[in-house]
N, C-alpha and C positions, 0 to 999 in steps of 0.2 A: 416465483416459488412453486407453481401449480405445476411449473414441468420439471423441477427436482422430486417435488413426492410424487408425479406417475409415473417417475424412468422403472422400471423394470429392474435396474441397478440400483446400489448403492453410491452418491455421487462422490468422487473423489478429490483430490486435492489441484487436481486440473480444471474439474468443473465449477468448482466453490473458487479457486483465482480468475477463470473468466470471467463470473459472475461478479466479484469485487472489483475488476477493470473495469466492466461494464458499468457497474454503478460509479464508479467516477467518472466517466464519460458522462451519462445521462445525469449524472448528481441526485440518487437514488441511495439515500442514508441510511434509510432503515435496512437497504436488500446490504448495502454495504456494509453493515454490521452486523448481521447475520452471516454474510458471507466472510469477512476474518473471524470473526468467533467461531466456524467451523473448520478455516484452515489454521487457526492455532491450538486448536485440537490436533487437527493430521498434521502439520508441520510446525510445533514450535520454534522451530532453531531458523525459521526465517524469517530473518529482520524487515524485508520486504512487506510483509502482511500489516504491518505496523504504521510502517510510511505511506502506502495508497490511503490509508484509514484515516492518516492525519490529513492528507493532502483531501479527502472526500469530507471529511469535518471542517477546512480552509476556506474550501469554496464556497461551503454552507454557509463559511460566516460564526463557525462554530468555535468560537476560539478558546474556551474551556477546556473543552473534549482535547483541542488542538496538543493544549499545554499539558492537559492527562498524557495523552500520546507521549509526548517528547516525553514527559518525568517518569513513565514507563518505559520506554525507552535507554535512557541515560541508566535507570536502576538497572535494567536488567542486561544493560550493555552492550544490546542491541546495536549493528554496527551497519552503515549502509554497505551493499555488496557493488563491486565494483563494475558489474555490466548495468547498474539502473541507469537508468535515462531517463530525462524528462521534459520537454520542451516548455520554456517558459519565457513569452513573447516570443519575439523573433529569436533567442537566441538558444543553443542548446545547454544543455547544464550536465555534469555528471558528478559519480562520488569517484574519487581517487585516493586510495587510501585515508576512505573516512574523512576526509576532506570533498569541501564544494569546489568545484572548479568551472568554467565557463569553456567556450570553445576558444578563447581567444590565449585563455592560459598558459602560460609556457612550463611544461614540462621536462624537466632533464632528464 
């Protein structure tokens, strides 16, 4: 946070989502929710913000927060976008029209 309040700028909605990748990486909860609560200020309308946050609460172990997510989520209709990706184990995973699918899935 020490290099958000001496940027010289205002940090944007690129700096505040590297920041919440970041703390899912390192599993850094607090900077992670600092950092979606700033980007669902600049960008409501993506659903993205929502699912790093659950997935950074998952790992924590956080499984409250987890189910807040989802039931904010589901109310507000919140819809996975179709380029997320997320590796999980060996295998890949993505959203396909709002659906989970695996890489092995058959798509028509």
């Amino acid at each position: 946070m020490e290099l958000i309040e001496s940027m010289p700028f205002e940090a944007n909605a690129a700096i505040w989502g590297a920041l919440l990748g970041s703390s899912r990486v390192h599993g850094d909860v607090k900077l992670g929710i600092k950092a979606a609560e700033m980007l669902l200020v600049l960008e409501p309308e993506k659903s993205g913000t929502l699912v790093i946050l659950a997935n950074i609460y998952a790992s924590a172990g956080m499984w409250s927060e987890v189910a807040s997510m989802r039931r904010l989520m589901k109310d507000s209709m919140a819809k996975k976008e179709p380029e997320y990706l997320d590796e999980v184990g060996a295998n890949m995973c993505f959203a396909l029209d709002n659906h989970l699918a695996s890489e092995n899935t058959f798509v028509p």
